[in-house]
C-alpha positions as a LaTeX table, in Angstrom:
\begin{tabular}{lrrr}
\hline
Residue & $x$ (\AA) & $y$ (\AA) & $z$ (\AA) \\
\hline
Unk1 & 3.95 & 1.59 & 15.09 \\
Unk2 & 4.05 & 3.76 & 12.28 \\
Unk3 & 1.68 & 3.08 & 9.17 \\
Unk4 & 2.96 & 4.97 & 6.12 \\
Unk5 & 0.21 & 5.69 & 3.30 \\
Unk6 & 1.10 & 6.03 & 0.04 \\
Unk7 & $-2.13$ & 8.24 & $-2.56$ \\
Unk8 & $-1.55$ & 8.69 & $-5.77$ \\
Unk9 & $-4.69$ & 10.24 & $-6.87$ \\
Unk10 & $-4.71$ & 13.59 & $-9.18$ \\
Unk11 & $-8.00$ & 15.09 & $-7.83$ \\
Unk12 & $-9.21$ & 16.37 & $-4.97$ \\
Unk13 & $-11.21$ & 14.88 & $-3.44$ \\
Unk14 & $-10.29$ & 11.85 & $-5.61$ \\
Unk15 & $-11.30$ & 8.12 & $-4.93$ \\
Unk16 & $-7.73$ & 7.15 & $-4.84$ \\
Unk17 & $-7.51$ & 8.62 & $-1.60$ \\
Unk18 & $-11.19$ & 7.89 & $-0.41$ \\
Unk19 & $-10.08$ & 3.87 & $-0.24$ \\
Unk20 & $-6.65$ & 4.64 & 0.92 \\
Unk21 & $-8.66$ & 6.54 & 3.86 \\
Unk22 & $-10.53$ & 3.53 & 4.27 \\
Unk23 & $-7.99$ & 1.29 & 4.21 \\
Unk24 & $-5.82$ & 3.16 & 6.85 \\
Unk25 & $-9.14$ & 3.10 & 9.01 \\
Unk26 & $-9.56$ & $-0.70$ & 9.21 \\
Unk27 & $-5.70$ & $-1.20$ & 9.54 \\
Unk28 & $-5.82$ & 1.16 & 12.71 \\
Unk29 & $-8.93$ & $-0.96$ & 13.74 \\
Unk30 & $-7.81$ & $-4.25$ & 13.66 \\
Unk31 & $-3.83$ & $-2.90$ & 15.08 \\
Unk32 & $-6.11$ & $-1.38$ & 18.07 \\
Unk33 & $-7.59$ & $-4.68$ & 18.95 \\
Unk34 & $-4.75$ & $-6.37$ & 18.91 \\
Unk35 & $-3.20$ & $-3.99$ & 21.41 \\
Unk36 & $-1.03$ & $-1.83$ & 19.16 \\
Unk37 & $-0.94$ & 2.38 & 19.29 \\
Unk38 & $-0.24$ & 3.43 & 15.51 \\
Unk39 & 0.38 & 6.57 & 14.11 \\
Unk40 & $-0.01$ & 7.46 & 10.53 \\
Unk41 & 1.08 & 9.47 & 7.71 \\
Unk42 & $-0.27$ & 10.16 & 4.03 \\
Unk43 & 1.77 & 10.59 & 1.36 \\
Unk44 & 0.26 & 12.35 & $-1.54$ \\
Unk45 & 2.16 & 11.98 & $-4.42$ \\
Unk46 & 0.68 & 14.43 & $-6.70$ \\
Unk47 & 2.43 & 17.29 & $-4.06$ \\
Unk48 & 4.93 & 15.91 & $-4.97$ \\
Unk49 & 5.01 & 15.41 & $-8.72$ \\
Unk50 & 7.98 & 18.49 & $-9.63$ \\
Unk51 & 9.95 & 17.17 & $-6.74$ \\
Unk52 & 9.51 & 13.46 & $-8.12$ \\
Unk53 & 11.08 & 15.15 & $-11.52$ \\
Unk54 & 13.78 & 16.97 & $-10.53$ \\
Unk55 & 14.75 & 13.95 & $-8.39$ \\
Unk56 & 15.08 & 11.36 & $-11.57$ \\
Unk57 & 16.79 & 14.30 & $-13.84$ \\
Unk58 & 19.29 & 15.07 & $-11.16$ \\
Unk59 & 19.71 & 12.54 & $-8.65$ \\
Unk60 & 19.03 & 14.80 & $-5.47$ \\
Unk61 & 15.73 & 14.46 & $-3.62$ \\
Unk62 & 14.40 & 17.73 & $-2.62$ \\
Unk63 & 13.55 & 18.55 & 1.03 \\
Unk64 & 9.78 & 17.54 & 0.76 \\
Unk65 & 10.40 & 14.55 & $-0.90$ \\
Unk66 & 13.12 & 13.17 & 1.22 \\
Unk67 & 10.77 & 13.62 & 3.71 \\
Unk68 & 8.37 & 11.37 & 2.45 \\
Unk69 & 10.91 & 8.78 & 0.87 \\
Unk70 & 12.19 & 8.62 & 4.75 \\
Unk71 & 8.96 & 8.30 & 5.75 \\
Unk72 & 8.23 & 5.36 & 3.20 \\
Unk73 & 11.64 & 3.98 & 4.04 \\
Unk74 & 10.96 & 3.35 & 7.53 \\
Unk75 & 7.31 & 2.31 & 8.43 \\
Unk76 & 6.16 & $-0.17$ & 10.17 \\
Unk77 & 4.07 & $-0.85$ & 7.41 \\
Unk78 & 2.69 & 0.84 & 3.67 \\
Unk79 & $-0.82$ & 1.26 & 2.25 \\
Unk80 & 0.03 & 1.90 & $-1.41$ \\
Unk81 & $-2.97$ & 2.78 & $-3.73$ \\
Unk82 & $-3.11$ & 3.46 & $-7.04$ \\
Unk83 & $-5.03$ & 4.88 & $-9.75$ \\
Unk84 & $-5.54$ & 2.60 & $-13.01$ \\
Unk85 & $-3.46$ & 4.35 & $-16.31$ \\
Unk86 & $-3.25$ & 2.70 & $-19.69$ \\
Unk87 & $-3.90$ & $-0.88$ & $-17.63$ \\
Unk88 & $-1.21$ & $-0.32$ & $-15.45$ \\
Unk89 & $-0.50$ & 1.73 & $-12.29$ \\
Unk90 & 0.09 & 5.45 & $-13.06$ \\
Unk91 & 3.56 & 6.84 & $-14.13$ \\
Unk92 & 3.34 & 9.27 & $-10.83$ \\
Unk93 & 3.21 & 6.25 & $-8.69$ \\
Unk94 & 6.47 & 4.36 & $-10.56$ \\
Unk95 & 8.18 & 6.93 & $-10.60$ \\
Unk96 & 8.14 & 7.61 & $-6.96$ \\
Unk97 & 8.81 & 4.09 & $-5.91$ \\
Unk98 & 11.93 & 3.89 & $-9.01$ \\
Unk99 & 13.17 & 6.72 & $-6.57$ \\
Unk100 & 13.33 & 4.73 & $-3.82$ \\
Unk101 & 16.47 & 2.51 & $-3.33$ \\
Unk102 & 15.63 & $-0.89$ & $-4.38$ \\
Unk103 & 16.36 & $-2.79$ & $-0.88$ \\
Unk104 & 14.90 & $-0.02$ & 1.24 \\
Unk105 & 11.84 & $-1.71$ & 2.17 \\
Unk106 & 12.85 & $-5.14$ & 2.42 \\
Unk107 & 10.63 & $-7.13$ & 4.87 \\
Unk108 & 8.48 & $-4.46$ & 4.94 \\
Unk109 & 4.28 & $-5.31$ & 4.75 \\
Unk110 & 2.68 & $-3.66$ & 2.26 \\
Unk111 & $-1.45$ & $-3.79$ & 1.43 \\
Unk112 & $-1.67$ & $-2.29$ & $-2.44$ \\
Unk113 & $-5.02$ & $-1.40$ & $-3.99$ \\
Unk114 & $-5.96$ & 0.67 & $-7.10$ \\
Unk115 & $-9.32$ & 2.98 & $-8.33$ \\
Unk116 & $-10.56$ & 2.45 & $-11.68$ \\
Unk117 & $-13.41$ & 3.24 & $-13.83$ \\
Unk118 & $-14.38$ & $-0.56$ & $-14.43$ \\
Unk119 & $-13.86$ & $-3.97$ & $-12.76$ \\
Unk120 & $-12.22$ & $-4.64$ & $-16.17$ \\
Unk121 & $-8.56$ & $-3.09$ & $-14.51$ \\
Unk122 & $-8.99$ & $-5.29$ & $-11.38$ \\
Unk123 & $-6.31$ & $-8.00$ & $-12.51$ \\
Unk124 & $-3.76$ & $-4.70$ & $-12.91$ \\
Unk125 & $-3.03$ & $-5.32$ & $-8.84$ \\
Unk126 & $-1.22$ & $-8.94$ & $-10.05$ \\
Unk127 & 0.54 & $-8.51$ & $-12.99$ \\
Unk128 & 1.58 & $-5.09$ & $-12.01$ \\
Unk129 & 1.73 & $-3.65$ & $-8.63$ \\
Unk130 & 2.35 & $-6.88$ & $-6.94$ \\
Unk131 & 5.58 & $-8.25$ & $-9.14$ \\
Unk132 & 6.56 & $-4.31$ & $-8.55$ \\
Unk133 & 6.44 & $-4.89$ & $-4.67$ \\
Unk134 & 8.09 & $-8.36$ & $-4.92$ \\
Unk135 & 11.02 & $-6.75$ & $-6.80$ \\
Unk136 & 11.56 & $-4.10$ & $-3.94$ \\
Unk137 & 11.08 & $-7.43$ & $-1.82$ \\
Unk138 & 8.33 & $-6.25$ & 0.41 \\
Unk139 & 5.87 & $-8.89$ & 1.90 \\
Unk140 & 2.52 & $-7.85$ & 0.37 \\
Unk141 & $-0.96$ & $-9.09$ & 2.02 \\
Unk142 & $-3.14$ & $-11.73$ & 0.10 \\
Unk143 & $-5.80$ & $-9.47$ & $-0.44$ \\
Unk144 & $-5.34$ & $-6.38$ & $-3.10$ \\
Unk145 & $-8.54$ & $-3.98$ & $-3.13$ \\
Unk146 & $-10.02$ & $-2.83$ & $-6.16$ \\
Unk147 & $-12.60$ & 0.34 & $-6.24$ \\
Unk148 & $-14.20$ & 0.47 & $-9.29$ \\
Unk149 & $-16.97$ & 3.30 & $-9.91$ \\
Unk150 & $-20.01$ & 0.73 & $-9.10$ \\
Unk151 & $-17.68$ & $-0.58$ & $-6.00$ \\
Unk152 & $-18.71$ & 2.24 & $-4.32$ \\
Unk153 & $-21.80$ & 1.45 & $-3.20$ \\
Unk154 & $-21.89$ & $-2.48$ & $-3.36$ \\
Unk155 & $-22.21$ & $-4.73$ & $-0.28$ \\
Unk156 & $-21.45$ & $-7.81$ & $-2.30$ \\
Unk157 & $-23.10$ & $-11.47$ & $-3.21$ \\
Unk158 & $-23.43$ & $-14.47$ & $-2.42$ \\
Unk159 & $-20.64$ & $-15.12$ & $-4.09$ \\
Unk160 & $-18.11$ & $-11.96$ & $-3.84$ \\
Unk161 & $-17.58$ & $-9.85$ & $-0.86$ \\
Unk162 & $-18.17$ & $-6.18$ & $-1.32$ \\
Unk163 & $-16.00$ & $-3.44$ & $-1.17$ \\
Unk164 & $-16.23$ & $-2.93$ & 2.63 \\
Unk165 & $-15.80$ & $-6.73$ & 3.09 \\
Unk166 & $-12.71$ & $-6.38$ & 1.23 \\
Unk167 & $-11.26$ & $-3.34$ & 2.88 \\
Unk168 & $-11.75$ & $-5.32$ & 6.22 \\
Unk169 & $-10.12$ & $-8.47$ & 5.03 \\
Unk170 & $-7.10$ & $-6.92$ & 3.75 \\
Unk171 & $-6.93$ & $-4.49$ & 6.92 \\
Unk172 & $-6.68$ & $-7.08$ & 8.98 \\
Unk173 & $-4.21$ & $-8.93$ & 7.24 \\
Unk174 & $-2.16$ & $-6.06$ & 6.80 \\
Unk175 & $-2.63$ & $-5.59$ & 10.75 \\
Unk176 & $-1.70$ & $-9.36$ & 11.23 \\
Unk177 & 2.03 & $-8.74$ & 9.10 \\
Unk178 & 2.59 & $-5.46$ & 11.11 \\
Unk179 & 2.05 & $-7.24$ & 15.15 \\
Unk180 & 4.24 & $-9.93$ & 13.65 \\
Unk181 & 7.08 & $-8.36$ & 12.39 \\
Unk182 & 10.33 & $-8.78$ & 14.62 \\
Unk183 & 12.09 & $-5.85$ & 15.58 \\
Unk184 & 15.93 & $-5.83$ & 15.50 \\
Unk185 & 15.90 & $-8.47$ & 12.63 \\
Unk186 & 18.19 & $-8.13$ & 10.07 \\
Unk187 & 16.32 & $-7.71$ & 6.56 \\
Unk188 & 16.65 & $-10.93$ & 4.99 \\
Unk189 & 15.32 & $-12.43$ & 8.34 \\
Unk190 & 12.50 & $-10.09$ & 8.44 \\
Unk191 & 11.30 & $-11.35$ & 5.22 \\
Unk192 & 12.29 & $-15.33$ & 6.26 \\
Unk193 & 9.49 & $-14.69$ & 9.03 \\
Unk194 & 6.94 & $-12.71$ & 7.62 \\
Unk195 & 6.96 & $-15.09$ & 5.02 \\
Unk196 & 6.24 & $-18.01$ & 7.48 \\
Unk197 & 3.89 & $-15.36$ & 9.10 \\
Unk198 & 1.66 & $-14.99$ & 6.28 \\
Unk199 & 1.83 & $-18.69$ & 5.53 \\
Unk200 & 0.62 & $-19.63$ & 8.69 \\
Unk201 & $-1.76$ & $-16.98$ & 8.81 \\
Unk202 & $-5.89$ & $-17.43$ & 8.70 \\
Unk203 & $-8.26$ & $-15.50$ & 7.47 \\
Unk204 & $-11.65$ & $-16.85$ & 7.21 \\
\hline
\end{tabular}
């Protein structure tokens, strides 16, 4: 199986890519148990910002870029994570996935998460990167993870699991969408039984 991971962090080291890392970890975990060899692949988009650019102005990918769009295009499953901009996910990150043809990852299971300075961007996950990953008619895992700064080092409530609680919940349903998907299906299949999939899926 081959998990694709897509950072779009602007620092380095940046906490973007800290919870993708993390997130990739307990994906390859839970894959592991269940039996499954994955290999896996990070996409950093900020290497990739000029390319991203010239794509959009002229239409032709350069070589690096196809690369990754390829790469993107045909995983077994995507870890997208995104930094918080302006309340929204950051232009670097649309812009890649506005170069990527719009039915290119149909059926294909996607965990998205974001980093942001305050818990106050959490909701940005629902009203923006998930209706952006239902357009491109993916099949994206219950649970989105949100890192804000005081995240970090939180092991939750009684009330609200913590950051690591989260990264496991949504590895392992990200895990769960990858063992089921059928190979050989047709794309409009693939998403008629993921979708029962993740329906008849429990996570408690």
């Amino acid at each position: 199986m081959r998990l694709i991971v897509v950072s779009a962090g602007l620092s380095t080291p940046s906490s973007t890519r800290l919870l993708a890392d993390r997130l990739t970890e307990s994906t390859r975990e839970e894959l592991a148990a269940r039996g499954h060899e994955v290999s896996t692949e990070v996409v950093e988009l900020r290497e990739l910002a000029g390319d991203i650019a010239h794509h959009l102005v002229t239409g032709f990918p350069p070589a690096r870029l196809k690369a990754a769009i390829d790469a993107v295009t045909t995983a077994d499953g995507l870890i997208a994570v995104t930094p918080v901009f302006a309340a929204s996910y950051s232009g670097l990150f649309k812009s890649f996935f506005d170069v990527i043809d719009p039915d290119a990852l149909t059926g294909t299971p996607v965990l998205t998460a974001a980093t942001g300075g305050t818990a106050r961007h959490s909701l940005v996950l629902e009203h923006a990167v998930r209706p952006l990953f239902a357009y491109l008619r993916t099949v994206v895992v219950p649970t989105a993870v949100f890192a804000a700064s005081e995240d970090w080092g939180s092991g939750g409530d009684a009330y609200t699991d913590g950051l690591p609680g989260r990264v496991r919940r949504a590895g392992g349903e990200l895990a769960a969408l990858m063992a089921a998907r059928p190979v050989g299906a047709e794309p409009e299949d693939d998403v008629t039984v993921l979708e029962r999939q993740l329906a008849d899926l429990r996570f408690d």
